[in-house]
C-alpha beads as a LAMMPS data file, in Angstrom:
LAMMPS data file: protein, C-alpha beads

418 atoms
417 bonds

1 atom types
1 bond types

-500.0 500.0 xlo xhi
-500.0 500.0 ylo yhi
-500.0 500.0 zlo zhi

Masses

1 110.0

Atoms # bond

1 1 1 74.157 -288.861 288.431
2 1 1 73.539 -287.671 284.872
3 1 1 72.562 -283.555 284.686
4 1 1 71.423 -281.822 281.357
5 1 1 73.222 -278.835 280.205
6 1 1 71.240 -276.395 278.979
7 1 1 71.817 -275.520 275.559
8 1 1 74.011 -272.182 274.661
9 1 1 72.910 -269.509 272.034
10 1 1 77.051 -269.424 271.087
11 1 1 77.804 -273.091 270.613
12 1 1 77.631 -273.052 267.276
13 1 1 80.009 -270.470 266.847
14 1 1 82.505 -271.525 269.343
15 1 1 82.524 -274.936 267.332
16 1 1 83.018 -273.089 264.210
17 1 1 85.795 -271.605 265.513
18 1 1 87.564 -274.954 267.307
19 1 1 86.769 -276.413 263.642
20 1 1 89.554 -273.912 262.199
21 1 1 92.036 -274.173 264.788
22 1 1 91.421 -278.149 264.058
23 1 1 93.173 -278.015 260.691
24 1 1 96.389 -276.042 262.580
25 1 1 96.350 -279.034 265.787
26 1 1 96.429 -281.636 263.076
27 1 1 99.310 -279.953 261.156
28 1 1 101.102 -279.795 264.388
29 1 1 100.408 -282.785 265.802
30 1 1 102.354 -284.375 262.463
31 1 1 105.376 -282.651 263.679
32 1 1 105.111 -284.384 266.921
33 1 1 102.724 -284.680 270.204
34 1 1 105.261 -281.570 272.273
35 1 1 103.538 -279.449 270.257
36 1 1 99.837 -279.978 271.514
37 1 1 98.255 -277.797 273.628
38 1 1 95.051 -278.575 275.319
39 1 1 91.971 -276.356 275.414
40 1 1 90.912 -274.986 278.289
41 1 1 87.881 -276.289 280.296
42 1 1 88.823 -280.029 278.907
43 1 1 90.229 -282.671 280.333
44 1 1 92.428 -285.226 279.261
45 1 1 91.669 -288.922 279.516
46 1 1 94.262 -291.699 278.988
47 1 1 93.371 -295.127 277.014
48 1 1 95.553 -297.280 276.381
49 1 1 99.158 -295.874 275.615
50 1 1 97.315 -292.556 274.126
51 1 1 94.922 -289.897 275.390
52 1 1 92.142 -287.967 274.118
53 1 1 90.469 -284.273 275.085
54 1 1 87.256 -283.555 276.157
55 1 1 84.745 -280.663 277.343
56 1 1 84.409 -280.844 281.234
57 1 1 82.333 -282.991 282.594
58 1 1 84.136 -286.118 281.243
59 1 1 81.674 -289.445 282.025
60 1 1 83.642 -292.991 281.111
61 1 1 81.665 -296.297 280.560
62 1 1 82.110 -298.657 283.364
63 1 1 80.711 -302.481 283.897
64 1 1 78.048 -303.202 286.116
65 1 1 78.326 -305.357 289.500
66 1 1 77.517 -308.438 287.346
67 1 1 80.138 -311.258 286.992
68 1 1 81.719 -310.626 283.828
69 1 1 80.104 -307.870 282.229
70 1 1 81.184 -305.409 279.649
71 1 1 80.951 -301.470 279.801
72 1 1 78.252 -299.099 279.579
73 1 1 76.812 -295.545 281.029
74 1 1 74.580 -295.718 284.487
75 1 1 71.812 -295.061 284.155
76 1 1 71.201 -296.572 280.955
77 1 1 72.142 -295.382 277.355
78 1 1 70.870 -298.653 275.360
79 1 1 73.205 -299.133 272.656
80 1 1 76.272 -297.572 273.778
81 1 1 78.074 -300.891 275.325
82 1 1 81.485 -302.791 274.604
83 1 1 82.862 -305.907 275.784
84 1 1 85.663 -306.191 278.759
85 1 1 89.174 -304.776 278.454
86 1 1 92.387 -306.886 277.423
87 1 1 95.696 -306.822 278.675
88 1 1 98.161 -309.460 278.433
89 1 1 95.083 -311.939 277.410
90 1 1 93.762 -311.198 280.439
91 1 1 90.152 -310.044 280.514
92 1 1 89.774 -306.812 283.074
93 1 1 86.360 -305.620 284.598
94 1 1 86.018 -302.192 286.578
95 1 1 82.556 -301.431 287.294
96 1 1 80.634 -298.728 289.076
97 1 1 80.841 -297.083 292.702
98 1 1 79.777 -299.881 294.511
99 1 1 80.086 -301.290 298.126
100 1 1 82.003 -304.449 299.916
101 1 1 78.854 -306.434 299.997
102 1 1 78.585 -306.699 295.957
103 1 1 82.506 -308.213 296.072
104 1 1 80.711 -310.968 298.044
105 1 1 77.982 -311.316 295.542
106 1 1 79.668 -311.616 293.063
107 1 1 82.697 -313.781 294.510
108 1 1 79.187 -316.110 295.421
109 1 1 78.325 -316.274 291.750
110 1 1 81.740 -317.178 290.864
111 1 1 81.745 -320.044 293.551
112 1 1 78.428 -321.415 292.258
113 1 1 80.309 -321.304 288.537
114 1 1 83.011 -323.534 289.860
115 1 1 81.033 -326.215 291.392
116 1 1 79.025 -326.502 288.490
117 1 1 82.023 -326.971 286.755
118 1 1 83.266 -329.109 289.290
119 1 1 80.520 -331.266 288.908
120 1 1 80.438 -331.577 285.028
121 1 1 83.982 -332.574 285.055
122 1 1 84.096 -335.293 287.889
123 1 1 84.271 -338.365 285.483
124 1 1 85.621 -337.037 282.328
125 1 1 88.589 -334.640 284.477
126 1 1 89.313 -336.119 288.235
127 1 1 92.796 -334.776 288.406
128 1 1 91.973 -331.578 286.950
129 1 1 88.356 -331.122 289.260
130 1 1 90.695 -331.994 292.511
131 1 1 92.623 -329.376 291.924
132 1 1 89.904 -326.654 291.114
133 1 1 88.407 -324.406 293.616
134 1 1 88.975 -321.308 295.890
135 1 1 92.456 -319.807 296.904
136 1 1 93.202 -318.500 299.838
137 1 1 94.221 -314.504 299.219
138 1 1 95.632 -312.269 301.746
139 1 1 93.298 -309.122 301.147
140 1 1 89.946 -309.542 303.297
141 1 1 88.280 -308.493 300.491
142 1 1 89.317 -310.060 297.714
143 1 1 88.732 -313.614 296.414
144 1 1 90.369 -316.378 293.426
145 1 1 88.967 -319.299 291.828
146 1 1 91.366 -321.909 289.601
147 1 1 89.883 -324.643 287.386
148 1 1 91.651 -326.079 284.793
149 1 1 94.591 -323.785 283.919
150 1 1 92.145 -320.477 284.582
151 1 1 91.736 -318.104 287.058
152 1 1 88.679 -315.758 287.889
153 1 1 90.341 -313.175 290.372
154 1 1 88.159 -310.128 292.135
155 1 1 88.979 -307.785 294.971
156 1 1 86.921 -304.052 296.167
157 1 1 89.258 -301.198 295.771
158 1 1 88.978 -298.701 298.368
159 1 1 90.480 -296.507 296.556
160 1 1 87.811 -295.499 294.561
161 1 1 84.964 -298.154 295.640
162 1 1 85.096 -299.989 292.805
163 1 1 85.487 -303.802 292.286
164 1 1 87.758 -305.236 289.859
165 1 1 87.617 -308.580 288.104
166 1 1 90.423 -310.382 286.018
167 1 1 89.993 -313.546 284.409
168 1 1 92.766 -315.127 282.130
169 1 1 94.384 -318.585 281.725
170 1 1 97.267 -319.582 284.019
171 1 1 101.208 -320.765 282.747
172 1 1 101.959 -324.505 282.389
173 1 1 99.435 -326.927 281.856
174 1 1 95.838 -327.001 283.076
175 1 1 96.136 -330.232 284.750
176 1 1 98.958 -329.124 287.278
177 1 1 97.705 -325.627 288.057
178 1 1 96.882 -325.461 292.126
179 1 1 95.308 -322.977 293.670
180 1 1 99.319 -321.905 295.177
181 1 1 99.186 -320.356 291.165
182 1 1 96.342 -318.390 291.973
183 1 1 98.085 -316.417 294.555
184 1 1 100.617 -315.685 292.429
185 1 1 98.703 -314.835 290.095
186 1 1 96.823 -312.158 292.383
187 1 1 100.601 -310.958 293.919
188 1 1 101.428 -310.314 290.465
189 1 1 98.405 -308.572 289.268
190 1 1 98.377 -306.132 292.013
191 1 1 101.739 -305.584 291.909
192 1 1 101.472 -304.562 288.126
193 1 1 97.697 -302.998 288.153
194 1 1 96.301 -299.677 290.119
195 1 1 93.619 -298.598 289.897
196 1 1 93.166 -294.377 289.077
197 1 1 91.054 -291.830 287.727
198 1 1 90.713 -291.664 284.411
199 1 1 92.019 -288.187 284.193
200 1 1 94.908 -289.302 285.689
201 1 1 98.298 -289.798 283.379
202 1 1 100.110 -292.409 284.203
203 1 1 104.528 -291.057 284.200
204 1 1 105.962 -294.806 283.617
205 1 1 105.895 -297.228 280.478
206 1 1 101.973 -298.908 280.758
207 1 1 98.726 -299.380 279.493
208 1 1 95.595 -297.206 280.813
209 1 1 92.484 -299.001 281.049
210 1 1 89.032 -297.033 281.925
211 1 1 89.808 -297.190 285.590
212 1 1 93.081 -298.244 285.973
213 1 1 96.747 -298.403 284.565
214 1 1 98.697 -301.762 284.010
215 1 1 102.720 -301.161 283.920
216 1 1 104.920 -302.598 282.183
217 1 1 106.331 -306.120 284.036
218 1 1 110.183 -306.737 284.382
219 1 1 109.879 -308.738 281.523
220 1 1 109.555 -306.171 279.286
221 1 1 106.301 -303.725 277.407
222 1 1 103.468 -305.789 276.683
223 1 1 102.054 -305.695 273.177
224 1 1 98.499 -307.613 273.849
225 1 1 96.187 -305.293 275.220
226 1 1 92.568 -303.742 273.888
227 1 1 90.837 -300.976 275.016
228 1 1 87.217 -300.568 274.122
229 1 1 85.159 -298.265 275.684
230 1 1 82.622 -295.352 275.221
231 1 1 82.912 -292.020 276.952
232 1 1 81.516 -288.717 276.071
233 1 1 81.402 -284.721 277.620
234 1 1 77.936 -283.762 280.116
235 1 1 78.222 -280.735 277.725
236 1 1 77.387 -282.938 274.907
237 1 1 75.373 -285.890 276.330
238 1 1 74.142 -287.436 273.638
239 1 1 77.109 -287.822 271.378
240 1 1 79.171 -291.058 272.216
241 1 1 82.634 -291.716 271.414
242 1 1 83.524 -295.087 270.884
243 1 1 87.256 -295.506 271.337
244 1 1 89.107 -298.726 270.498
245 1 1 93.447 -299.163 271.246
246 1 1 95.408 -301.889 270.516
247 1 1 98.905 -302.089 269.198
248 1 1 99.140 -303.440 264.853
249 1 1 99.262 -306.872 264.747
250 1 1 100.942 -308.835 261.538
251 1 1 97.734 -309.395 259.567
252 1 1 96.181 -305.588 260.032
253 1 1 95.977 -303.331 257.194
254 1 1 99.574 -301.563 256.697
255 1 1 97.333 -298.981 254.783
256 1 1 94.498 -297.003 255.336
257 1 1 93.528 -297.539 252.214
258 1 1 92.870 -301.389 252.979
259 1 1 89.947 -300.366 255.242
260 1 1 86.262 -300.785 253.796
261 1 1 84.395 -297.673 253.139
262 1 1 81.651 -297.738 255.785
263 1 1 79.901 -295.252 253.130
264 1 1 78.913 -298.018 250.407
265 1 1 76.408 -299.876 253.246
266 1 1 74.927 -302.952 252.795
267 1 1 71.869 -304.326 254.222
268 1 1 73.967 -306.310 256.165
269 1 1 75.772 -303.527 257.066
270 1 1 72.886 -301.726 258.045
271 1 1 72.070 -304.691 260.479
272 1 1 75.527 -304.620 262.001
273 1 1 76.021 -300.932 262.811
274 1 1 78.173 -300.586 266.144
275 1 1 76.961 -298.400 268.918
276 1 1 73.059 -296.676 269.080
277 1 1 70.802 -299.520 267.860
278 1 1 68.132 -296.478 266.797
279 1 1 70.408 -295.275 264.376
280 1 1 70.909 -298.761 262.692
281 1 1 67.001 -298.239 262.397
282 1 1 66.896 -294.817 261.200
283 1 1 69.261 -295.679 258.491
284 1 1 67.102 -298.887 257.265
285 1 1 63.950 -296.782 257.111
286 1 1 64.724 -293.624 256.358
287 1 1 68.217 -293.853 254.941
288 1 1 70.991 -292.064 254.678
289 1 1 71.223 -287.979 253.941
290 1 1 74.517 -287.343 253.442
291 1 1 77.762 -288.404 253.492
292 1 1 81.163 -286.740 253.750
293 1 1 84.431 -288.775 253.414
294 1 1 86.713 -290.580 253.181
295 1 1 88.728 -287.683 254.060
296 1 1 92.335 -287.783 254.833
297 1 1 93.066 -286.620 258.733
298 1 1 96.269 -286.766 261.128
299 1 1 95.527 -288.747 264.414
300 1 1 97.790 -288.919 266.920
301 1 1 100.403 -288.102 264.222
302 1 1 99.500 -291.296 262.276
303 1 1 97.581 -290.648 258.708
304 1 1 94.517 -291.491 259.141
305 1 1 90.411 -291.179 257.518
306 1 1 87.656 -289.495 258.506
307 1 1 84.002 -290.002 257.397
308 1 1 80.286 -289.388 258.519
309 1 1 76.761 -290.466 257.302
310 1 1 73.968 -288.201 258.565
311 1 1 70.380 -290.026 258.367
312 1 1 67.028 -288.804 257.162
313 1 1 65.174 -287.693 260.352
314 1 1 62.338 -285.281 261.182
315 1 1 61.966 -286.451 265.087
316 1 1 59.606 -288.749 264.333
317 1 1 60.248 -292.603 265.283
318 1 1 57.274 -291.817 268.132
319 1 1 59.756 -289.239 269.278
320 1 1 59.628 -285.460 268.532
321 1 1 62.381 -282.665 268.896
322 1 1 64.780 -285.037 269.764
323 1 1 67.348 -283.536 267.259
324 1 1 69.906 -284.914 264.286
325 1 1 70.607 -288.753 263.961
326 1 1 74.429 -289.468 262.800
327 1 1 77.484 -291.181 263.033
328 1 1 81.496 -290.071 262.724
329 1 1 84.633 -292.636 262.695
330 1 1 88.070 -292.022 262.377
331 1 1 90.947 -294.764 261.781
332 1 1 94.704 -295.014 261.741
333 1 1 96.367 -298.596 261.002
334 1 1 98.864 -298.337 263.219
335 1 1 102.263 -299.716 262.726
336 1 1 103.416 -303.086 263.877
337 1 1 105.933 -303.206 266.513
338 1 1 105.533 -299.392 267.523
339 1 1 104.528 -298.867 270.596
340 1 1 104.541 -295.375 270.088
341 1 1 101.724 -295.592 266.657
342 1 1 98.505 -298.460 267.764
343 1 1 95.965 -298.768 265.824
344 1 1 93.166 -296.522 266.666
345 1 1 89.484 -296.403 265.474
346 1 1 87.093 -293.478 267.334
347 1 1 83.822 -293.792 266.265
348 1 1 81.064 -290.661 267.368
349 1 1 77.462 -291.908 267.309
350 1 1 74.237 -289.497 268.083
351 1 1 72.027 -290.977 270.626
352 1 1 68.352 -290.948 270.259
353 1 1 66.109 -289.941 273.592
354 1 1 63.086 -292.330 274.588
355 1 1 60.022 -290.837 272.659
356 1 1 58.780 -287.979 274.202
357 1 1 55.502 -287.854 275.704
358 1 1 55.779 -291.302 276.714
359 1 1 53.720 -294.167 274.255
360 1 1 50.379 -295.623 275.493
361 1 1 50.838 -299.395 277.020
362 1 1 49.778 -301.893 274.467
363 1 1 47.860 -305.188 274.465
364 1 1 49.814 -308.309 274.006
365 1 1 47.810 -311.482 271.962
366 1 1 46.874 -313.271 275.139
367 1 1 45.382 -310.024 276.880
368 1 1 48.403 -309.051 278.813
369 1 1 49.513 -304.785 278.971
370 1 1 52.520 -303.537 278.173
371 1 1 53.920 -300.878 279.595
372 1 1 57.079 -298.993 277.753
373 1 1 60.107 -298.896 279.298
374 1 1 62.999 -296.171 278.307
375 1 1 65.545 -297.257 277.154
376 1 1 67.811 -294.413 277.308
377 1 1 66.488 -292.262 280.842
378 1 1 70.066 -290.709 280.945
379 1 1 69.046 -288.194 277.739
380 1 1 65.629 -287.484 279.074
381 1 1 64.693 -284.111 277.562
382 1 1 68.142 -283.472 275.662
383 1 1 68.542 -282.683 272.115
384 1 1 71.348 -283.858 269.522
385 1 1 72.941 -280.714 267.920
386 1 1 73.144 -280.569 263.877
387 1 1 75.208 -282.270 262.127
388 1 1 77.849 -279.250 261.337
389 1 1 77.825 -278.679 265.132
390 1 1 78.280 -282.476 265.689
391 1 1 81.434 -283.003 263.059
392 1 1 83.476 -279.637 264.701
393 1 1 83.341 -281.179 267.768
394 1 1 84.549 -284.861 266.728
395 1 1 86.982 -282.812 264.554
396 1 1 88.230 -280.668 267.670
397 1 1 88.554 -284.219 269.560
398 1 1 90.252 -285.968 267.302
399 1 1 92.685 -283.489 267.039
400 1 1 93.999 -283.580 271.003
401 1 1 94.407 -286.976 270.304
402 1 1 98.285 -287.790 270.884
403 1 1 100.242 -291.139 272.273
404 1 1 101.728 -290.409 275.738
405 1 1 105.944 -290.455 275.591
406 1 1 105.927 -291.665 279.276
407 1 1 103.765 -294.728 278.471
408 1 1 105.888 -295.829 275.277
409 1 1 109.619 -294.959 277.050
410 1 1 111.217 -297.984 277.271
411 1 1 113.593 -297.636 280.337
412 1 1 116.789 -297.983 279.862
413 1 1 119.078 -300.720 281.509
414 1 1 120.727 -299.390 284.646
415 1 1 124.280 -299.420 284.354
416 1 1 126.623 -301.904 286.237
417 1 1 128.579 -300.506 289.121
418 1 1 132.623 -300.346 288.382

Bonds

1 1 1 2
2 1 2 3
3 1 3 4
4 1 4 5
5 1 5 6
6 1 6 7
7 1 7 8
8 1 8 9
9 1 9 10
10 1 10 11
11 1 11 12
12 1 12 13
13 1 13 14
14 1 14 15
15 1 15 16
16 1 16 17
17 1 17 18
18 1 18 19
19 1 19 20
20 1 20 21
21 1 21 22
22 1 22 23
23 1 23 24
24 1 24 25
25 1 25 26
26 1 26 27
27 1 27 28
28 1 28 29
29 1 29 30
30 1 30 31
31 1 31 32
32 1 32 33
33 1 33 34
34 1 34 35
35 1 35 36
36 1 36 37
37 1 37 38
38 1 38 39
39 1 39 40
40 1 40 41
41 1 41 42
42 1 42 43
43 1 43 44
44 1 44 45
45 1 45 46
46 1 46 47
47 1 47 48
48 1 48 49
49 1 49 50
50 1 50 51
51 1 51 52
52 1 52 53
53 1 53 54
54 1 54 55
55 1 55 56
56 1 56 57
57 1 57 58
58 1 58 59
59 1 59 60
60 1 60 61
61 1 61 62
62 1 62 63
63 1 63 64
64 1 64 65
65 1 65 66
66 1 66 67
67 1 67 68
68 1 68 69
69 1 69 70
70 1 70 71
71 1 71 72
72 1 72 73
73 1 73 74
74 1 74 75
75 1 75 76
76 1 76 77
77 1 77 78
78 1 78 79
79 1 79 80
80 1 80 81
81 1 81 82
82 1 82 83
83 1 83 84
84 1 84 85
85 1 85 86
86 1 86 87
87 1 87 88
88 1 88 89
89 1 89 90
90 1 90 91
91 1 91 92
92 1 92 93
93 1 93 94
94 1 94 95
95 1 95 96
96 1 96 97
97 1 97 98
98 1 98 99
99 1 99 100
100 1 100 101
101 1 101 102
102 1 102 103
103 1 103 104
104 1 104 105
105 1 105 106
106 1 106 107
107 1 107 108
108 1 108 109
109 1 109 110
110 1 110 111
111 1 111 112
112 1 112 113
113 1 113 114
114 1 114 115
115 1 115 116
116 1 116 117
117 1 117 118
118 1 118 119
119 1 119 120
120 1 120 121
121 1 121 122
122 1 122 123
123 1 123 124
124 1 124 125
125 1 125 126
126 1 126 127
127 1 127 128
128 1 128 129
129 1 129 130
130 1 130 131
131 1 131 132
132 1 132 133
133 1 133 134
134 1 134 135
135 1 135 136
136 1 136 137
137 1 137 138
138 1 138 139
139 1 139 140
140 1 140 141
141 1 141 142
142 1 142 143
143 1 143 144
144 1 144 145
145 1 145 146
146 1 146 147
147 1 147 148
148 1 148 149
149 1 149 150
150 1 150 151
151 1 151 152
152 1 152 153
153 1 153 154
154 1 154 155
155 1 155 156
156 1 156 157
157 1 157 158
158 1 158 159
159 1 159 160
160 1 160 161
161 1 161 162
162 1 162 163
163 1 163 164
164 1 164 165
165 1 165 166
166 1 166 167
167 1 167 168
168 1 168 169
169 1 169 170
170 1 170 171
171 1 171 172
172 1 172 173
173 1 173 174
174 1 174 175
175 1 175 176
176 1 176 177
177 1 177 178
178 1 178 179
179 1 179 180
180 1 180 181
181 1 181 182
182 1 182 183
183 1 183 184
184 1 184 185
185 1 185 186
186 1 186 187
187 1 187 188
188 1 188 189
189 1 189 190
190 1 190 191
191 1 191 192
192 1 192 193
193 1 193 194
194 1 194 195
195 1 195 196
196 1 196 197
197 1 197 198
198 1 198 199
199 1 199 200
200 1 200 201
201 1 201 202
202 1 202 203
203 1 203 204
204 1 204 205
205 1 205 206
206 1 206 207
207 1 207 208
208 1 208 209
209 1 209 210
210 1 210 211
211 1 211 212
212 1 212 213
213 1 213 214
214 1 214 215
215 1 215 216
216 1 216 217
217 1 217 218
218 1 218 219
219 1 219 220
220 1 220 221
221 1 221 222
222 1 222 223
223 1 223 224
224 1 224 225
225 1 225 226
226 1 226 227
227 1 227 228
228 1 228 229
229 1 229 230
230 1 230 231
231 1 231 232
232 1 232 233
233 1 233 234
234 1 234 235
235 1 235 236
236 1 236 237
237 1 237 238
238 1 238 239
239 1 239 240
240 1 240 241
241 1 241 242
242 1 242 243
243 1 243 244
244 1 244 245
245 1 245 246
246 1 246 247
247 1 247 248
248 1 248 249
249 1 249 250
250 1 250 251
251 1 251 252
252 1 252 253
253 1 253 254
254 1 254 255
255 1 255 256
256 1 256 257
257 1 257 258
258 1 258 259
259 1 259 260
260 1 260 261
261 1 261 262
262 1 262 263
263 1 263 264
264 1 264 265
265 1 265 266
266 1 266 267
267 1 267 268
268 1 268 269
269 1 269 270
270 1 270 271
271 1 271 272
272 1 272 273
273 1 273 274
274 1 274 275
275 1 275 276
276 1 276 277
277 1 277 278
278 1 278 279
279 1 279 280
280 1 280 281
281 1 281 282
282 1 282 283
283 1 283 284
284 1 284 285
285 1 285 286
286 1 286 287
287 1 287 288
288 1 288 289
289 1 289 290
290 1 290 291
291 1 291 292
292 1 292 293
293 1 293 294
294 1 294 295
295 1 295 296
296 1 296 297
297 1 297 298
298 1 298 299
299 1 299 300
300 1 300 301
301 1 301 302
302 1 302 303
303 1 303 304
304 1 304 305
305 1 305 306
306 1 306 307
307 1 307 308
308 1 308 309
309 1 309 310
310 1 310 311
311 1 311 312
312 1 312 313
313 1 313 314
314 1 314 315
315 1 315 316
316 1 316 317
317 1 317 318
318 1 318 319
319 1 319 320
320 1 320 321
321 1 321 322
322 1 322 323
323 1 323 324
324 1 324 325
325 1 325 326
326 1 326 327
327 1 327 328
328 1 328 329
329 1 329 330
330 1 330 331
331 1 331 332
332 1 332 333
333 1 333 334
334 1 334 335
335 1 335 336
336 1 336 337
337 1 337 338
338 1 338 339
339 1 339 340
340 1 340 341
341 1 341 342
342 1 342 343
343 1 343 344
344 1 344 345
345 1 345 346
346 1 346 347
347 1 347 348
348 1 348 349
349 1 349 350
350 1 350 351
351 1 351 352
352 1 352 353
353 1 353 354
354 1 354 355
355 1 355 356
356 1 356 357
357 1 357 358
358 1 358 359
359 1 359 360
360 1 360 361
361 1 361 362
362 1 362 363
363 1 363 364
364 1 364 365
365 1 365 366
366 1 366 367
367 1 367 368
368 1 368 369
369 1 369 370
370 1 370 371
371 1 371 372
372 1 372 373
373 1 373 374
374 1 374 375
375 1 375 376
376 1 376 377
377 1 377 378
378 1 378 379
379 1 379 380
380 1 380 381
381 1 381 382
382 1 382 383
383 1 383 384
384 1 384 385
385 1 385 386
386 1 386 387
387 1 387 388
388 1 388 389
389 1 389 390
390 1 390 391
391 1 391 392
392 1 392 393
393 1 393 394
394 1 394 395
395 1 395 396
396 1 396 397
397 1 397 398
398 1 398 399
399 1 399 400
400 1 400 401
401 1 401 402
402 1 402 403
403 1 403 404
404 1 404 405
405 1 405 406
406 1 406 407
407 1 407 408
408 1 408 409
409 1 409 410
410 1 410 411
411 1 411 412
412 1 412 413
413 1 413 414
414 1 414 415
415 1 415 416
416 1 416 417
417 1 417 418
């Protein structure tokens, strides 16, 4: 359940004042992460093999009880969305508090998806479509499908009442996976993956998704993961983070100089803006105020850039009071082959409420009334702070940014008995 926080007459300030102790975290945060020391009132949420700081209440994107879905707020904040996590190739789903009967909703949906494969396949693939269909797990609740070399794996977590979903491709070739791979498969998942808070910080070598922490398998750290996923404080509603992990690969920038400027926009750019789809209109019809940036920054002890655009806005749009329209992003590179130093881009849109009072239904060309529909009831009645306001408090969060020494340890081989 979303709340509204009511605004305080001292925010400013206290900003003001986390903005100067920013410059001292990021000077100390070069000389290493032991140094950091987290504010008080904020919590600490791990992504990936790194973790990040925010004001108390802490609210993570999740998926929905769809099949294969990507992550968002509930209720709704159009706009802020990303795809499905990534770990070893495989594609990972967590989605909201849910019960045992949407496991067998969606394990129905995934049955109905492999007979209509199944039956698209019968002449071309006959081997293959014999093979394909539904393994037998041993969790009650819990199901896996194999066709063709994949797997689409689910299973309710009483843990925390959520279901998750893994799909990925299995070893060997297509034609001569059985549905005996699929159990390994699902032995091996849940051996590796539990699921957690995401406050919680993992103490072994890993990866953190939203909801859950992969660690590392016997054969060693694994170095294909991405995490993509928005989160933001209840203090601060309406300003998204946008946080994407993943470890340098051999064709990313070694630089951050390589990286476009986000500044010089295009009109394509303008069409392409990630995250709150009303400020990709702001900026095409009332364009851009002000921006600050490139900037150099220290995240996470990796040199990094900082930059912001601020957008003409009055409250207007059909909306009115609903406060200042802008966007912050951060990068780092990365380095390839350090587990310790991904690349990391944090991105900090503000999100628009639904116009306020509501617009009057309209008439469609064949007679028929249209009645509006928010878009965004989770910011009903809340207000974006300024701009100033907004860039201390991406500043202050980009500072408690820091890579986790447990998850990036690489245990050391045991040592053979004399």
């Amino acid at each position: 359940m979303i709340t509204t926080f009511p605004q305080h007459r001292h925010c400013g300030v206290i900003l003001c004042i986390a903005l100067i102790c920013v410059a001292c975290g990021q000077k100390s945060q070069a000389q290493g992460p032991a140094t950091y020391s987290k504010t008080k009132g904020w919590s600490s949420v791990c992504l990936g093999k790194t973790s990040l700081d925010l004001p108390d209440e802490v609210d993570v994107a999740e998926s929905n009880t769809n099949h294969f879905s990507g992550y968002g707020f509930d209720p709704g904040i159009m706009g802020a969305a990303t795809p499905r996590q990534q770990w070893n190739r495989i594609k990972v789903q967590e989605t909201n508090v849910t019960t045992q009967r949407s496991l067998k909703d969606i394990r129905d949906f995934a049955a109905f998806q492999n007979a209509q494969k199944k039956r698209s396949a019968e002449e071309r693939y006959p081997r293959e479509v014999k093979l394909a269909g539904e393994a037998k797990l041993p969790d009650a609740y819990a199901y896996g499908f194999v066709y063709f070399g994949s797997f689409d794996i689910g299973y309710f977590e009483p843990f925390d009442k959520r279901i998750r979903l893994f799909e990925g491709g299995l070893p060997g070739e297509g034609d001569l996976n059985t549905k005996q791979d699929v159990q390994a498969k699902y032995k091996e998942l849940r051996s590796l993956y539990t699921a957690r808070r995401p406050q919680t910080l993992p103490t072994e070598p890993g990866v953190c998704t939203p909801f859950g922490f992969f660690k590392d398998p016997p054969s060693g750290p694994v170095t294909d993961y991405s995490i993509d996923v928005p989160v933001r404080s209840l203090k601060y509603p309406s300003l998204i983070f946008f946080v994407t992990i993943k470890p340098a690969d051999a064709n990313a920038p070694k630089d951050v100089s390589e990286l476009p400027d986000p500044n010089r926009l295009t009109i394509d750019d303008i069409k392409s803006l990630k995250g709150m789809g009303a400020i990709a209109a702001l900026a095409a019809m009332g364009g851009i105020k002000r921006t600050v940036g490139p900037e150099p920054i220290v995240v996470a002890g990796q040199p990094g850039r900082i930059l912001a655009r601020e957008y003409h806005h009055e409250g207007s749009l059909t909306t009115s009071s609903s406060g200042a329209a802008y966007e912050m992003q951060a990068d780092v590179v990365g380095v390839q082959g350090r587990p310790d130093m991904p690349a990391i881009t944090i991105k900090m849109a503000a999100a628009l409420p639904d116009p306020d009072p509501t617009p009057p239904p309209t008439r469609g060309s064949f007679g028929q009334i249209h009645h509006y529909e928010p878009k965004r009831p989770a910011l009903k009645g809340v207000k974006t702070p300024p701009f100033d306001e907004g860039m201390a408090y991406f500043r202050q969060v980009l500072a408690s940014v820091r890579t986790l020494p447990a998850l990036t340890a690489v245990p050391k081989p045991s040592t053979p008995a004399n």
